[in-house]
N, C-alpha and C positions, 0 to 999 in steps of 0.2 A: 832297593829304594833308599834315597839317600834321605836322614834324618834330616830335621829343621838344626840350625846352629843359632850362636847370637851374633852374628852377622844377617842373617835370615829377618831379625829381629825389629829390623827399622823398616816393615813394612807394617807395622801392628803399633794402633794408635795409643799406647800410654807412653812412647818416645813423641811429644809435641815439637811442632815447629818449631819452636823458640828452643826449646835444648837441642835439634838438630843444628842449628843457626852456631849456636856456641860450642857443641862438638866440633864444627867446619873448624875455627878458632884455636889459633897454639896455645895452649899452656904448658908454664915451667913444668918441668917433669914427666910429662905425658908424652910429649912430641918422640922423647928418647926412647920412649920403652918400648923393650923388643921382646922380651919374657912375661909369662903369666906371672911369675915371682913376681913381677915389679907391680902390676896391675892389682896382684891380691893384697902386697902390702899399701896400695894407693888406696884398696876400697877399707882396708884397717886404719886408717889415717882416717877417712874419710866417717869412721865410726865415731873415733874418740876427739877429733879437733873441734878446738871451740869454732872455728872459722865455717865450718861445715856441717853446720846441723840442721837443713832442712830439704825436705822431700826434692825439690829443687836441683840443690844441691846434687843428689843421687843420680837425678834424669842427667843433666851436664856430664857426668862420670861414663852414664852408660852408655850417651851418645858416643862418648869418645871410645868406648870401648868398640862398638859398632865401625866408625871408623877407621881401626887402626883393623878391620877383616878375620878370614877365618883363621888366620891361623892365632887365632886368642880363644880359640874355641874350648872350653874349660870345664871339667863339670864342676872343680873346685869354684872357678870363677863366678861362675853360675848361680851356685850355692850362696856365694857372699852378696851378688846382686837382689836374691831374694830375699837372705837377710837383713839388706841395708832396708828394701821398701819393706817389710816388717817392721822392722822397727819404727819408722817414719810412718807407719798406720797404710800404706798404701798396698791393699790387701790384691786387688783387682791386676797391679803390678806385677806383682810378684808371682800370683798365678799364671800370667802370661810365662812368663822367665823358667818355670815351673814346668810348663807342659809342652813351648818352644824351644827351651832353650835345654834345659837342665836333664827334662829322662831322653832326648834327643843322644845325647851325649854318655852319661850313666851304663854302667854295665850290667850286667843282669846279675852278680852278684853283689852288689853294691846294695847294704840296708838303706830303704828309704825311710825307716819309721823314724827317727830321728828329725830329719826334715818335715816328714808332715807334721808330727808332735811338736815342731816350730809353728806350724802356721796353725796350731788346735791352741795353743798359747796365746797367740797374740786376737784368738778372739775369733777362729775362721776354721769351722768344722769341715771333715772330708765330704760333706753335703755338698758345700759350698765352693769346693774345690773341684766337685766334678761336675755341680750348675757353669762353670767359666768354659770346663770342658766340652759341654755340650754346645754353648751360646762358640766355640770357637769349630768345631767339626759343621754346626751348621751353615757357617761364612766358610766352610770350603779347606781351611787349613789339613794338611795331609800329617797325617802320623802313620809310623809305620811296625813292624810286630814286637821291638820293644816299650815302644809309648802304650801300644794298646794293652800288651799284657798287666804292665803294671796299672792301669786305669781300671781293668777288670778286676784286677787284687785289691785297688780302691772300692769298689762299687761291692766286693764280695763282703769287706769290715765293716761298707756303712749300711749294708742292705737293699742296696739301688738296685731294684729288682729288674726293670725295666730300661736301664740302660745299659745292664751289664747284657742283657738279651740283644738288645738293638747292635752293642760292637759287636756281638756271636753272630748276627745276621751279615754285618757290615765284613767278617772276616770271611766269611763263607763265599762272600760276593766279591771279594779280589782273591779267594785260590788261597791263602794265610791260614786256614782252619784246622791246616796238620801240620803246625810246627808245634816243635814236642814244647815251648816255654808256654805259648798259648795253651796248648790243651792243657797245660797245669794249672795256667790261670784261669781257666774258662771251671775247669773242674772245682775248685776250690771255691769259686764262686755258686755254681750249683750247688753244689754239697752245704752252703751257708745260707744259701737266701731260696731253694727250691726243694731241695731234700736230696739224699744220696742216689736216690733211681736217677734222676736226671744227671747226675754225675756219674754215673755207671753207665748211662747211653755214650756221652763222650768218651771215656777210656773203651770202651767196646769199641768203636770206632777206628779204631787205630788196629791194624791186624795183628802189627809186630810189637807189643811196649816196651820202650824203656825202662831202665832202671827208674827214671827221672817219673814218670807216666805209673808204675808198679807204687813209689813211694807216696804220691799224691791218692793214689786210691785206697791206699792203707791210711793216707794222714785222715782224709775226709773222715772213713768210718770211727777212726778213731775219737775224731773232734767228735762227730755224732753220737757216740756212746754204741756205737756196733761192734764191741771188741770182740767178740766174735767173728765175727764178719770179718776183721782184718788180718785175726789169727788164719781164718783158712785163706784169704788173699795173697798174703805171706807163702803159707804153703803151694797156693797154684803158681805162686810166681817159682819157687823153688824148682816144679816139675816142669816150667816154661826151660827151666837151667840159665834163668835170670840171678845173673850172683848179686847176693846184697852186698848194699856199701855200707860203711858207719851212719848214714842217715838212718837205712831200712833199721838196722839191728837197732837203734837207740827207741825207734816209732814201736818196732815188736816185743822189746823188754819194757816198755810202758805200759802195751796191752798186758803182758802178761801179770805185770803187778795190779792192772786192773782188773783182770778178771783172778784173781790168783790162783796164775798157774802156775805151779811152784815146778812142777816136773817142766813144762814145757819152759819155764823160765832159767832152767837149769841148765837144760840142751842150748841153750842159747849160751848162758855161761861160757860152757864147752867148744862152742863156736868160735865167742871172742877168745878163748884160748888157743884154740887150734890155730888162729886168722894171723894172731900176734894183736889181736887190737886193743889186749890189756893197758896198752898207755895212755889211750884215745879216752880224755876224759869226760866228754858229756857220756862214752858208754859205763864208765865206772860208775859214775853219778845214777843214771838210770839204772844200774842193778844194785845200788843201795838202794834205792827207791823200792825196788822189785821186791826184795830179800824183806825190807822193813814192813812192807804191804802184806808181806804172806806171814810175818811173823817170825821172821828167822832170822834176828836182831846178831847174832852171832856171825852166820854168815856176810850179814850188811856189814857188820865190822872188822872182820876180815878183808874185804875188797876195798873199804875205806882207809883203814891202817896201809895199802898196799899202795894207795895215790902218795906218789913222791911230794906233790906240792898244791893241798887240797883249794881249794878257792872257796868263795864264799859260800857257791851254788853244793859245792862236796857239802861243807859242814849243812850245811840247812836238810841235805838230808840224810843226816845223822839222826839228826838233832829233833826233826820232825820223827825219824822211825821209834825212838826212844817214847819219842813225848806222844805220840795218837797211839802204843802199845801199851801205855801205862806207866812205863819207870822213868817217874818226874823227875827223882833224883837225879839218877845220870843223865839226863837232857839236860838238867840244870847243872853240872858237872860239866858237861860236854861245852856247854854255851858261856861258861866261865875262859876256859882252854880256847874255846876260841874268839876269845875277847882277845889275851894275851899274842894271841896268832899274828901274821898277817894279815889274814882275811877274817875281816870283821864284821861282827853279828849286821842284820838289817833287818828290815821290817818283815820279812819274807822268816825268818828267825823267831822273831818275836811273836811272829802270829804263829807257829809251830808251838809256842810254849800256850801262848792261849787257846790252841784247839784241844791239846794234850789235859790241862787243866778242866775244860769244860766237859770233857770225855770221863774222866778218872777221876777229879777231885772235888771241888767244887765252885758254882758260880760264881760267889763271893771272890774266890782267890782270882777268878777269872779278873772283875775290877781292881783287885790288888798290882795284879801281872800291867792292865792298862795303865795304870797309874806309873808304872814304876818304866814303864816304855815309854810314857812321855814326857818324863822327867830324864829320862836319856837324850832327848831329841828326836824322838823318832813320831812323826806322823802318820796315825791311821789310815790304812788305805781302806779299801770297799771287802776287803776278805776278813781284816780286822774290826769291822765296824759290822759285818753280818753278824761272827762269833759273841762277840761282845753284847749286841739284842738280843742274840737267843739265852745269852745269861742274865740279862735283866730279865725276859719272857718268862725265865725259870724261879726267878725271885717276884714278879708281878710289881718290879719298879716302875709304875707308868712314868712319872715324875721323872727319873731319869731315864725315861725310855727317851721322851720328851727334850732332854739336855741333847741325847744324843743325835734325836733327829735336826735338834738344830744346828750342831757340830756338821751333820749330812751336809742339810742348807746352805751353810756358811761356805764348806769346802768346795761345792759344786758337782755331791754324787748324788745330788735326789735322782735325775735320773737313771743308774745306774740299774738295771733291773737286776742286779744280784742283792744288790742294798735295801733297795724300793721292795723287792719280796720278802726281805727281812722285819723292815718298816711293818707291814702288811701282818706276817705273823705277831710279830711283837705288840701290835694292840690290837689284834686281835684276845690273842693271850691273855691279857690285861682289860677285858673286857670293854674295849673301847672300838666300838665299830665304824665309830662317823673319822676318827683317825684311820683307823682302815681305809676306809673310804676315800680318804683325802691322801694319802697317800698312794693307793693305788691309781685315780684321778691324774695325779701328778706326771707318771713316766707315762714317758714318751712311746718307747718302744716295748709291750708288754708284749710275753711269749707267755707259752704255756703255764709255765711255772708260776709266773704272776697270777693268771685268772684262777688256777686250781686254787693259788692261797686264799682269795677272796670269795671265791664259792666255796669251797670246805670251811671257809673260819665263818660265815653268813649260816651254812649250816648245821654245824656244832653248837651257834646262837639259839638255833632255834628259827631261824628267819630266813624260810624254804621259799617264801614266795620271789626274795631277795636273792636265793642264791638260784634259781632255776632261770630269774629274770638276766640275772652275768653269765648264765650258760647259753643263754637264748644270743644276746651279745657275744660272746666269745663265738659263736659258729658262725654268727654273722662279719665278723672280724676277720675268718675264714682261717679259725683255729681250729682244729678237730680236738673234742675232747679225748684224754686221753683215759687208759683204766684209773689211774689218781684221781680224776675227776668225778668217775661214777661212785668207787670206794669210798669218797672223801661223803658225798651224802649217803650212800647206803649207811655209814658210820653214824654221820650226824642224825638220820631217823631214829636208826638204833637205841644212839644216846638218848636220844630225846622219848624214847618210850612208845615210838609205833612203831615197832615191827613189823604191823603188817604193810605198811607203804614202803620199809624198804627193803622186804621178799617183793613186792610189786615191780622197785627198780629193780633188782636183779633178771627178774621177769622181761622187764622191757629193755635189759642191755640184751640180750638174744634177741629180741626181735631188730636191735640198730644193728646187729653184725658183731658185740663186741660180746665175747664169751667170760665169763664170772671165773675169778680165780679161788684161790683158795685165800689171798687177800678179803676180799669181799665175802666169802662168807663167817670167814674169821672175823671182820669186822661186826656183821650182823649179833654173831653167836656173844660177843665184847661186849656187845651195845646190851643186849640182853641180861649176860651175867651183872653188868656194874648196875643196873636200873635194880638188881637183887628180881626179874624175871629168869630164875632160874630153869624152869620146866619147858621155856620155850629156848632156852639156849641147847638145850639135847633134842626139844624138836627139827629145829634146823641142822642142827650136824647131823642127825640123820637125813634129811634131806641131800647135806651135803657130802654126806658117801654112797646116796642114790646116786648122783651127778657123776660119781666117780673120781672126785674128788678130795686126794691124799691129803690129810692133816699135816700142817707143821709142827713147829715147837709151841708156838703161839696161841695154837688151837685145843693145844693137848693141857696145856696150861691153863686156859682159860676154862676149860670142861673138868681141870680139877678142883680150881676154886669153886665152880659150881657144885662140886662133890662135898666139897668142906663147906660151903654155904648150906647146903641139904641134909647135912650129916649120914650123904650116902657113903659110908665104907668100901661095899662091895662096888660101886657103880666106881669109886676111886681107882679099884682093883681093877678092873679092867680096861681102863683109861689107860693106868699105869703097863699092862700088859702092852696097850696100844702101840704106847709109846714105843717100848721096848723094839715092838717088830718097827716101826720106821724109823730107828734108830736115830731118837729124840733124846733118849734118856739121859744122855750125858751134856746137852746143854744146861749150863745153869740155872736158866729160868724154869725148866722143868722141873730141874733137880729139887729145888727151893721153892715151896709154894707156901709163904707165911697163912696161921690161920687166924 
């Protein structure tokens, strides 16, 4: 099926009469050209002359482009046409050019986030980009499996539930539904706007996968937080006798730092050594990652030291392993070195040193570290501006919590739902709930994560009728609560001195299907000990080794304060035994239990 081009293009009305009329018309320099070269330096002229600065202007250009046929067929060209009506405000234009002209053309490895990030700039979200797509497929316009792939990877980033469904329909009905680019797209979109099971019917689907089809079903679970899941995907594809590429191996040493597996991250090592793909640098980078996540900072510096010519993406995670293990020093040694480097610190850097800080040293330093980052140049992004409230959250600066939100404001991340649930915590923290309130009000797009912060912080207040009332809304929102949500009030009852209504919620998460972890009764037994109800914190835990439910570190901790609270000795003793047998005892927080 042959793609649309911009020859194609003079049947689609934002080329008007009237600049058709004046493309017909020779002009100097146009008549001659026989080269895309010359066309792309006529639409750069066309950018910077004073003679030429209006929308107008553009249309004239592109007519003429139109006339001189396919063979000016460009994606460069393309690109610059969409450019120009950006710039000129001519949004509606430029989408045309966009979905006619430019993925018509495009190749399937060719980044397009660059290009959209142009048109998210000048004011025109990827919403709004696939409204033009829709209003243009329903007047009949034909696209074909690379226009449609990449529209599905649109619809997957903005959430467009329903018309990444409708092209799934539309592919399946011309015979398209098992090319391996679509099922990646197709998958990647289920996997982000439906849940992994429905991206797992699509790769099921296919008898024989690809490498290309193997690395999409590992990427999804990954995104998802299933790294498990991906670790044995990985392995079924191994026994499929699917060899991995540097894709697979960079997506597999990521779970493994995720989940730390230090062994199985190791055999991977072993892999990229056997393979020769020691030089392949996003895999170096990933098993710094790997090594710094398990803790085997020695390791991470060894495969670091071994990258001939590290880049920015190398040192950052250096720099990060150093600084979320604790030794500030040498992250801050390391981030000097690579000042002097070629490859120079970034924000991505910077927030390495503030996570590291907020982890190990303290808040305070955390607004010092801010300070001294933006006094470099460097602006905050939504990773730096979540850390950053949770160290006010820790000091109860509402006042500058307050600065910071309106830094949010200004910038343009209130909606940001990683910021927004920040927001959400941080006055809540700072006992300020109508701020809560208003900030969570605010985003647009709340997930999980968002409602649990507003019910847990509603019920930590005290103000259960308030937080059952966002739970009632969250199901209807067609959020399922998750176990953080029931823990988050089983907690808040606790705190608040009823125990018996949140043995009740535990009661009635069994009857919704969702079974009590040793989270939630750990929670309960917490709520108990800090109200100083010590006798009912040993009554629950024995409940909750009726239930068959193994204590953690957490538990065993909290039932010794309650020993030291009672000045039970012996009741400590065998706590302390407890521990011993679920081999608790060597966590710290165990080890240390101030009296």
């Amino acid at each position: 099926m042959a793609s649309p081009s911009l020859h194609h293009l003079h049947q689609n009305p934002f080329i008007n009469k009237k600049s058709r009329d004046i493309g017909r018309h020779e002009r100097p320099g146009l008549t001659s050209v026989s080269s895309i070269l010359t066309f792309s330096t006529t639409t750069e002229t066309c950018t910077s002359s004073r003679k030429v600065e209006s929308l107008n202007a553009v249309k004239q250009l592109h007519a003429q482009i139109v006339k001189m046929g396919d063979n000016l067929n460009s994606e460069c060209l393309a690109e610059k046409l969409i450019h120009l009506y950006l710039k000129f405000g001519d949004f509606r234009s430029a989408a045309f050019v966009f979905f006619l002209g430019f993925l018509g053309l495009v190749n399937f490895s060719r980044p397009l986030r660059s290009l959209v990030e142009e048109f998210d700039r000048a004011g025109s979200t990827i919403f709004n980009l696939l409204v033009i797509f829709s209003e243009l497929h329903r007047k009949g316009a034909v696209f074909d499996e690379r226009n449609l792939s990449v529209v599905i990877k649109m619809c997957a980033e903005s959430g467009d539930l329903w018309l990444g469904k409708e092209i799934h329909a539309l592919l399946v009905k011309k015979g398209l539904d098992l090319d391996v680019h679509l099922k990646c797209a197709l998958m990647s979109f289920y996997g982000n706007c439906w849940g992994v099971e429905f991206a797992e019917q699509v790769f099921e689907e296919m008898p024989s996968p690809t490498i290309f089809l193997w690395n999409e079903a590992i990427s999804v679970n990954l995104r998802s937080g299933l790294f498990a899941k991906a670790l044995h995907l990985f392995r079924e594809m191994q026994f499929s006798f699917v060899k991995a590429n540097s894709f697979t191996t960079v997506k597999i040493i990521q779970v493994c730092g995720k989940l730390r597996a230090l062994g199985e991250g190791k055999q991977i090592h072993g892999y990229v050594l056997r393979s020769a793909l020691e030089s392949n640098l996003l895999i170096c980078n990933s098993l710094v990652n790997m090594y710094a996540k398990n803790s085997k900072l020695e390791s991470a510096r060894i495969v670091f030291d071994l990258i001939e010519k590290p880049t920015t993406a190398s040192w950052n995670c250096i720099v990060y392993g150093y600084a979320i293990n604790g030794f500030l020093a040498e992250a801050r040694k390391l981030f000097q070195e690579m000042e002097l480097s070629e490859a120079k610190p970034d924000v991505i850097t910077w927030n390495s040193l503030l996570s590291g800080y907020l982890l190990h040293e303290s808040s305070e330093k955390v607004l010092v570290i801010l300070q001294k980052m933006q006094s470099a140049g460097f602006k905050p992004n939504s990773s730096s501006i979540a850390t950053v409230l949770q160290a006010i959250s820790d000091l109860g600066l509402l006042v500058s919590g307050k600065e910071v939100h309106g830094y949010v404001i200004r910038n343009g991340l209130e909606h940001d739902v990683y910021v927004g649930t920040s927001l959400i915590d941080m006055y809540l923290k700072c006992s300020s709930l109508s701020g809560a309130q208003a900030a969570f009000d605010y985003m647009k797009n709340k997930n999980v994560f968002a409602w649990n912060s507003i019910i847990t912080g509603y019920a930590f207040n005290g103000h259960f009728d308030e937080a059952f009332k966002h739970l009632e809304q969250m199901k209807q929102e067609g959020i399922n609560p998750d176990m953080v949500t029931w823990n988050g009030l089983v907690s808040g009852y606790s705190l608040r001195g009823h125990s018996n209504e949140a043995v009740a919620l535990i009661r009635q998460m069994k009857t919704l299907g969702v079974e009590p972890n040793v989270v939630s009764w750990t929670a309960l037994i917490s709520g108990c000990c800090q109200t100083g109800n010590y006798k009912d914190s040993f009554r629950f835990f024995g409940y909750m080794v009726l239930e068959g439910i193994k204590p953690n570190s957490t538990t065993t901790s909290t039932l010794l304060r309650a020993c030291a609270g009672m000045s039970l000795l012996q009741k400590g003793e065998e706590i302390h035994c407890l521990t011993i047998r679920n081999c608790t005892f060597e966590d710290p927080v165990v080890a240390y239990i101030p009296h």
